[in-house]
MIGULO-807662 format. One line per 3 residues: their letters; for each residue x negated, y, z of C-alpha. Coordinates in steps of 0.5 Angstrom, whole numbers. Example, Ala and Ser with C-alpha at 12.3 -4.5 7.8 and 13.67 -1.06 7.14 Angstrom:
2
AS = -25/-9/16  -27/-2/14
This chain:
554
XXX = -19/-48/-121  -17/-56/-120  -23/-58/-115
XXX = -21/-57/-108  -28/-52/-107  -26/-50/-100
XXX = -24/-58/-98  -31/-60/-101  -34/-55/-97
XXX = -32/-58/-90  -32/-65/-92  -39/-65/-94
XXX = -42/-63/-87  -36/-69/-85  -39/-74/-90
XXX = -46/-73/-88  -44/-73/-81  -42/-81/-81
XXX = -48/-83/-87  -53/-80/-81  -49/-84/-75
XXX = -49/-91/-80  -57/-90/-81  -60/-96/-77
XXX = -64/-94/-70  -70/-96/-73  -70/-90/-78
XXX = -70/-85/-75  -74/-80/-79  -68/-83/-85
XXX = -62/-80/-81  -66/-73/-81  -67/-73/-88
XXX = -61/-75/-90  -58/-70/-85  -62/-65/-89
XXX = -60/-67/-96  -52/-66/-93  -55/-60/-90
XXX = -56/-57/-97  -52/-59/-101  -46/-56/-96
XXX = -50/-49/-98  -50/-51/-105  -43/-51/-105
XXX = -43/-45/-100  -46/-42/-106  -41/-43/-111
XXX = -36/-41/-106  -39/-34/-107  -40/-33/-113
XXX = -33/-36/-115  -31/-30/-111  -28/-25/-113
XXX = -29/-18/-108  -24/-14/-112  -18/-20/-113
XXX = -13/-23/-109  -14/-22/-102  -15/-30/-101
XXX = -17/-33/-107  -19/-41/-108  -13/-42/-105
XXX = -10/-49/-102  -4/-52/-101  -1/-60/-99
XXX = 5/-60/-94  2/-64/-89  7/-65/-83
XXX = 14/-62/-87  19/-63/-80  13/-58/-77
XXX = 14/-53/-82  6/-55/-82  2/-54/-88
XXX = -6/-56/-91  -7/-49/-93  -14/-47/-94
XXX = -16/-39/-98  -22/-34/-96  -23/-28/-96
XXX = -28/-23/-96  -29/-24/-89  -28/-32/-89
XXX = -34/-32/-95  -38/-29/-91  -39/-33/-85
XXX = -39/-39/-88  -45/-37/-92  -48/-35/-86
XXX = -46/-42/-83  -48/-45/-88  -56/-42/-90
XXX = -57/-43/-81  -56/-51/-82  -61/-53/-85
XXX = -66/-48/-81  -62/-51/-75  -64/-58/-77
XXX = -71/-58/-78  -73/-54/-72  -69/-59/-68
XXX = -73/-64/-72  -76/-68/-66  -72/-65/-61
XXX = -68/-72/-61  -73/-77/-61  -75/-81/-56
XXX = -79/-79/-51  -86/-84/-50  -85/-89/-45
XXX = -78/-87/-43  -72/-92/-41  -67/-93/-46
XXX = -61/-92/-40  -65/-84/-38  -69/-80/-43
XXX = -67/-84/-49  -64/-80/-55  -60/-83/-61
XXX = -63/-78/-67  -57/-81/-71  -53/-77/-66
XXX = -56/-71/-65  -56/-69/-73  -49/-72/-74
XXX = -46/-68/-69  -49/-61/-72  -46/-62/-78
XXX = -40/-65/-75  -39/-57/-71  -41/-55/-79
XXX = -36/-59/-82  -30/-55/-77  -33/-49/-77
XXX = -32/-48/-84  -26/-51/-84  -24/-46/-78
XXX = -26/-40/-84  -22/-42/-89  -15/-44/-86
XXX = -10/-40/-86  -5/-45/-83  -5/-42/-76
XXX = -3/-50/-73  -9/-53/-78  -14/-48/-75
XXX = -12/-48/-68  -14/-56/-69  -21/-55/-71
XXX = -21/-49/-67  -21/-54/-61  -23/-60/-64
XXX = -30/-56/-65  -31/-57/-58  -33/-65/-57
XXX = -38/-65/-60  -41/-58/-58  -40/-62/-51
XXX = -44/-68/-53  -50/-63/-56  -51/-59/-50
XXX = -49/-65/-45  -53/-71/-49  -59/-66/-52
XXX = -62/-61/-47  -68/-58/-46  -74/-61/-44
XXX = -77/-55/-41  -77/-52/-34  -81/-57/-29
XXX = -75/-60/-26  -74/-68/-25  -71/-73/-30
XXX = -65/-73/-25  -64/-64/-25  -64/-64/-32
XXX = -58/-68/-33  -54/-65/-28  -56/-57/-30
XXX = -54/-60/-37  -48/-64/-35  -46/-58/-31
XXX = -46/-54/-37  -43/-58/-41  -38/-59/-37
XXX = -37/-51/-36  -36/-51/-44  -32/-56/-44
XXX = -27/-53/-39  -27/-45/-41  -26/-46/-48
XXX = -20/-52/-47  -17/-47/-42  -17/-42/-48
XXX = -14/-46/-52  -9/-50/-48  -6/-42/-48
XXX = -7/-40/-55  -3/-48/-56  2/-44/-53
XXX = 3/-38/-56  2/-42/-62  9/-45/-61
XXX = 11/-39/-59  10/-37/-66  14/-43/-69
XXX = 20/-41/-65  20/-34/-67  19/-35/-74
XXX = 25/-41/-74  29/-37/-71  29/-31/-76
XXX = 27/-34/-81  31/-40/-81  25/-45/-82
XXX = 19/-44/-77  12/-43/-81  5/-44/-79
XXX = 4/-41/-85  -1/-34/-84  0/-31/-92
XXX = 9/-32/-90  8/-29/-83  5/-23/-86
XXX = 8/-23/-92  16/-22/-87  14/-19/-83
XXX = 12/-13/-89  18/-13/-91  22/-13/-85
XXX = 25/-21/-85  20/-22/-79  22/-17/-73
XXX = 19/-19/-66  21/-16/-61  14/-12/-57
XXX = 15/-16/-50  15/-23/-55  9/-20/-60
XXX = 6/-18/-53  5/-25/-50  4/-28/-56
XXX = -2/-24/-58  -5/-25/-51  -4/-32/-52
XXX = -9/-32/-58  -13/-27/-55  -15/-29/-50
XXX = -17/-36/-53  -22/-32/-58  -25/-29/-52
XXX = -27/-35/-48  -30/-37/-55  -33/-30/-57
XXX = -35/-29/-51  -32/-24/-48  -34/-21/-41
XXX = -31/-23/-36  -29/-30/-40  -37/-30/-41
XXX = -41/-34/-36  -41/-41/-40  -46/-39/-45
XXX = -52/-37/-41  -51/-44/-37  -50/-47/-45
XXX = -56/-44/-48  -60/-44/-42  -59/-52/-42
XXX = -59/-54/-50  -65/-54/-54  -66/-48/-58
XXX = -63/-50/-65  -56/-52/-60  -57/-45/-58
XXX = -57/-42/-64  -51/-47/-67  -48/-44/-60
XXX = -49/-37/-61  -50/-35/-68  -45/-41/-71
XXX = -39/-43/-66  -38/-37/-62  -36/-33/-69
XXX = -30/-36/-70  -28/-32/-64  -29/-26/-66
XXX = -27/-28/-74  -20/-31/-71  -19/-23/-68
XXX = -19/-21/-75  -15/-26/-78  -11/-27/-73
XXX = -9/-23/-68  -10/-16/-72  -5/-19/-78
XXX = -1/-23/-74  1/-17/-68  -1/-11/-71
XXX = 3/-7/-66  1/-11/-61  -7/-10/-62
XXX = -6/-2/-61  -2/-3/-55  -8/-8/-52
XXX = -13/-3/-56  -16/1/-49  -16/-5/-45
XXX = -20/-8/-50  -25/-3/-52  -26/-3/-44
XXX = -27/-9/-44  -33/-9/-49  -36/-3/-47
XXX = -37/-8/-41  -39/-14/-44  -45/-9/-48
XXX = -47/-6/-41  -47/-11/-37  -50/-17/-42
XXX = -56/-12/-44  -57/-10/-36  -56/-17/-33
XXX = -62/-19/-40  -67/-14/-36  -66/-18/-30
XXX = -68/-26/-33  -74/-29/-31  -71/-35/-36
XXX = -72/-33/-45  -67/-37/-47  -61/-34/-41
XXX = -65/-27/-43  -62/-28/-50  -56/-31/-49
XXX = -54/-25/-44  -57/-20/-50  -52/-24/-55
XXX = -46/-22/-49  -48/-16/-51  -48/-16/-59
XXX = -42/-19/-59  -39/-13/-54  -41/-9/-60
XXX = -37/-13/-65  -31/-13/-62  -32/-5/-61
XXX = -32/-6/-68  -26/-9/-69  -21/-6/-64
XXX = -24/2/-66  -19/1/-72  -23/4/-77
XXX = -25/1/-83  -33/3/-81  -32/0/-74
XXX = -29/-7/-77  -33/-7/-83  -40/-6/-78
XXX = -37/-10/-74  -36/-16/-80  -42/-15/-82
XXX = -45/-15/-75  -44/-22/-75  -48/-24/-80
XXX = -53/-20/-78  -53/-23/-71  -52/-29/-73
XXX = -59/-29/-77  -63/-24/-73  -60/-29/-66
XXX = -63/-35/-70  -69/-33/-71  -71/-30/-65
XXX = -69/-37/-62  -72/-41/-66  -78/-37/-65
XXX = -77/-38/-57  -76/-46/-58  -83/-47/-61
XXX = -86/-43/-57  -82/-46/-49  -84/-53/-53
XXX = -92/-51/-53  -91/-49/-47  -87/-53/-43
XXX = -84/-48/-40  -77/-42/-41  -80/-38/-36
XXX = -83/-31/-38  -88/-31/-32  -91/-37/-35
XXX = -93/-33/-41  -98/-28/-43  -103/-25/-48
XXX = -100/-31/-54  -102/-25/-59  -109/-27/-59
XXX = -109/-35/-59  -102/-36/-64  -102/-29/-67
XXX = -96/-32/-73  -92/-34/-67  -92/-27/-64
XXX = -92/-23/-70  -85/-27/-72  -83/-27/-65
XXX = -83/-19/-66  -79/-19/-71  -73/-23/-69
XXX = -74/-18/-63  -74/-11/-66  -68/-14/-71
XXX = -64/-15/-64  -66/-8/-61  -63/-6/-68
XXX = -69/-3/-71  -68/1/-78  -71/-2/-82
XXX = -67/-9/-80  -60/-12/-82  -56/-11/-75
XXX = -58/-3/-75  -53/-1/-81  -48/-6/-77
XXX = -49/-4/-71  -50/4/-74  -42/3/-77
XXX = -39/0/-70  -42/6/-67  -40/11/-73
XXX = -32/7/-73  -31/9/-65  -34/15/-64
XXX = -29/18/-70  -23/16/-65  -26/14/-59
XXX = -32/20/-58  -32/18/-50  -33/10/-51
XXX = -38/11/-57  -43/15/-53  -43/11/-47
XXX = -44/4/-52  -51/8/-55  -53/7/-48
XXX = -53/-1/-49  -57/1/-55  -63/3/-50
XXX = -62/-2/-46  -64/-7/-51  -70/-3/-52
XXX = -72/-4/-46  -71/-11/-46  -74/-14/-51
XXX = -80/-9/-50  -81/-12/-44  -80/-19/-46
XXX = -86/-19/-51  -90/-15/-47  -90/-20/-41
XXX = -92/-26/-46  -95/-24/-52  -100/-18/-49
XXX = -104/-18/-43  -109/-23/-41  -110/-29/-44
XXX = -106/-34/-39  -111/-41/-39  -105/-45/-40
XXX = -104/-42/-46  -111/-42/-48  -109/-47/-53
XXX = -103/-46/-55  -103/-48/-63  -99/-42/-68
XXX = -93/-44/-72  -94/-50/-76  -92/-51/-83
XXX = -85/-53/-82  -84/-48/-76  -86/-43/-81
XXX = -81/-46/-87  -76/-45/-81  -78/-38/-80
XXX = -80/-35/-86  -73/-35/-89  -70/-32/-83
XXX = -75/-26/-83  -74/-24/-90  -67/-24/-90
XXX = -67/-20/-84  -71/-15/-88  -67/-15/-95
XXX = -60/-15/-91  -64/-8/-87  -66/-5/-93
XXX = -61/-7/-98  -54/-10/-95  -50/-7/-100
XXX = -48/-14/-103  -46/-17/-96  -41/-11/-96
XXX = -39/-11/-102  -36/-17/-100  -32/-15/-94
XXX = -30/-9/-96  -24/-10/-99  -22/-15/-93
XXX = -22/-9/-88  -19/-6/-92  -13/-10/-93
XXX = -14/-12/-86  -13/-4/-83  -7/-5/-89
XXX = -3/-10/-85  -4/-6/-79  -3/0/-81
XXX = 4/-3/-85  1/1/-91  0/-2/-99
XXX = -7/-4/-100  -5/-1/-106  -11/-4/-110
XXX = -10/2/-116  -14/7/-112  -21/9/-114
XXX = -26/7/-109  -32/11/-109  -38/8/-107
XXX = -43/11/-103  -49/7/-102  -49/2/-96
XXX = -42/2/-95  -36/5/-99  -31/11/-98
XXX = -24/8/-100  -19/13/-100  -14/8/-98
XXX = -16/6/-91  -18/13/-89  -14/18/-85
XXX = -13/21/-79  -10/15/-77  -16/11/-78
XXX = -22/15/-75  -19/22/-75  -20/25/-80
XXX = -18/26/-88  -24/22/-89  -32/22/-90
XX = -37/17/-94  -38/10/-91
């Protein structure tokens, strides 16, 4: 195809990003709407993006690719897989939900001093489709150079939405609400640029090894994999080693994995809801997609040996998120550390190594992208009718905006997993990937499950039931638009829980070729698959190599 889908993709979100700041000052609710449009029209072409694909062809499809800094070995090299298309999907249905739930989270407050309290509406919108503009990108490079730009660039706009645009709620001064949001903005800023001044490294580490063995270095994923299949690229273990960590480590801080994680309570807990859940459902996604891309395809051998550790770390993260939510008096840092544990769970996933623990945990991802997004928001309109993000300032809701609670609900039991629900199959196959090879780490990462339970029960026991408190005795239900926000949310996590075939059917064929590269075998795309409901069963991929046994239905 001639049209350049993918660059189009990303540079729609771009384009709408300069159109919204050029809006002048005086037509703030003009810059919405156009932020809005742009929003749609990015999914429109994510949308075609889709239906292009082609689940059973080529590994990565849509494919572009110009030279770009030729003395480098660096190329602007886009393609997609299965996995890729997904998550930009995902990206692309939450940002005009995003938008219009933040739809006066940048407006001035009444009376407030142009040099404090002062918000640039143009600002905020263009920022968030800004972030979209070079997350899509990061899904759809496959130039390692290229990624990583985008990888980091992500980074100063994020820092001016969590910095520039916090949250309003917590009955603190003007003067300890900017500090609290300063200081999470700067914890952001200088975790993840950590992470990637490492990851910077290693990516130069990477262009010496392939000029060394190649004759000429390449950033290019595709021929990285491609040599090192047929023997033209061998890294010796120490280089391999250091060179995975370097990117890892980077993916960890993004992801977040524990104990690189204690930005993003601070982070979620300082932004308003739709920053929270660009944060969590949107950004910290190319963390762990980068795993799966990069780290796994790029140093196979290298992923086993850090596999243990790993795996270690996650079981970590999934107990010590969902202990440390049981504990918060604050909503929004309850679920920032309940995503810390979610995420625990899709990096167990990906390091199990079986095509069940990767395909669950890729679908993880989209499925805690929409059931984060909509207990979030939820928790936004309700922080702002209240005024406040503490949980002992809520109760008997139920009765006075029955809507509200209800949906609130909802969100709740999609993050505890509930059958019936999108994350439970995802959750369910992560489980099912690491108990087939690692049955001790599978059965201590059920307890996080309960744990969820226990804090999500808790937290709407506390403030939907019970006395009606007399400061929310007044408190409206979810008004039109915060319904149009919800409403879609809801009923994708119903439809993905009950039918997430089509959303598997996508990624499938790319966990399969990822566990391919990893295990150095063909993806022999021959072979029969035989579908098996939810999810496949490909002979291919399974062995006792992969989950211990000669195979089994997926």
């Amino acid at each position: 195809m001639s049209f350049p889908l993918l660059t189009a993709t990303a540079v729609a979100p771009a384009l709408g990003a300069v159109v919204t700041a050029a809006v002048p000052a005086a037509q703030r609710a003009a810059a919405k709407w156009v932020a809005l449009g742009f929003s749609l029209l990015t999914l429109a072409l994510a949308a075609v993006v889709l239906v292009r694909f082609d689940p059973g062809g080529a590994r990565f499809q849509l494919t572009e690719s110009h030279a770009w800094i030729k003395d480098f070995g660096v190329r602007y090299e886009l393609g997609v897989d299965g996995i890729a298309v997904a998550l930009i999907a995902l990206t692309a249905v939450l940002i005009p939900f995003i938008i219009l739930a933040g739809w006066h989270d940048a407006d001035p407050l009444e009376g407030a001093r142009p040099n404090s309290r002062w918000r640039p509406t143009q600002g905020f919108f263009a920022l968030i489709l800004m972030v979209e503009a070079m997350v899509v990108i990061s899904f759809e490079a496959t130039d390692v150079f290229l990624f990583y730009i985008f990888f980091e660039a992500m980074l100063i706009p994020m820092y001016f939405l969590i910095g520039g645009f916090g949250d309003r709620a917590g009955g603190r001064s003007e003067e300890e609400t900017a500090t609290q949001r300063s200081y999470a903005a700067v914890k952001f800023l200088l975790y993840n640029l950590a992470g990637g001044l490492i990851m910077l490294a290693a990516v130069v580490g990477l262009y010496a090894v392939t000029a060394d063995q190649l004759g000429t270095g390449t950033f290019s994923l595709q021929e990285i994999v491609q040599a090192r299949a047929g023997g033209h690229l061998d890294m010796a273990s120490s280089t391999e080693r250091l060179l995975f960590l370097g990117f890892f480590f980077a993916f960890a801080v993004k992801a977040p994995l524990w104990p690189l994680h204690t930005w993003l309570p601070n982070a979620m807990g300082e932004s308003t809801a739709p920053v929270a859940v660009l944060i969590t459902a949107v950004v910290d996604k190319v963390g762990t997609f980068a795993m799966l891309r990069f780290c796994l395809q790029l140093f196979p051998e290298a992923s086993k040996w850090a596999t243990p550790a790993i795996m270690i770390l996650a079981l970590i993260s999934i107990l010590y998120g969902a202990l440390l939510a049981i504990g918060q008096r604050d909503i929004k840092r309850l679920i920032a550390y309940a995503s810390i544990s979610h995420f625990g769970f899709i990096i167990l996933g990906i390091f199990a190594m079986t095509t069940q623990g990767q395909g669950g945990a890729t679908l993880y991802m989209v499925n805690h992208g929409v059931s984060t997004a909509a207990l979030m928001l939820v928790a936004g309109f309700l922080i702002t009718r209240r005024g406040s993000r503490l949980i002992e300032d809520y109760g008997g809701v139920q009765k006075v905006a029955p809507v509200l609670a209800g949906t609130f609900l909802i969100g709740g039991l999609a993050t505890l997993s509930l059958p019936g629900l999108a994350p439970f199959i995802s959750e369910f196959l992560v489980l099912v990937g690491t108990f087939s090879r690692y049955p001790v780490f599978g059965v201590i990462a059920t307890v996080g499950i309960v744990l969820a339970a226990l804090y999500v029960l808790i937290l709407y026991q506390r403030t939907m039931t019970g006395p009606v408190k007399a400061e929310v005795r007044s408190m409206p239900d979810l008004r039109v638009r915060e319904l149009v926000v919800v409403a879609p949310l809801i009923a994708l996590l119903i439809f993905l829980g009950v039918y997430p075939k089509p959303l598997a059917d996508i990624v499938n064929p790319a966990v399969d070729h990822t566990m391919s590269v990893v295990d150095k075998k063909d993806p022999r795309p021959e072979h029969p698959v035989t579908d098996a409901g939810w999810f496949h069963y490909s002979p291919k991929s399974e062995g006792a190599s992969h989950d211990g046994a000669s195979g089994g239905a997926k």
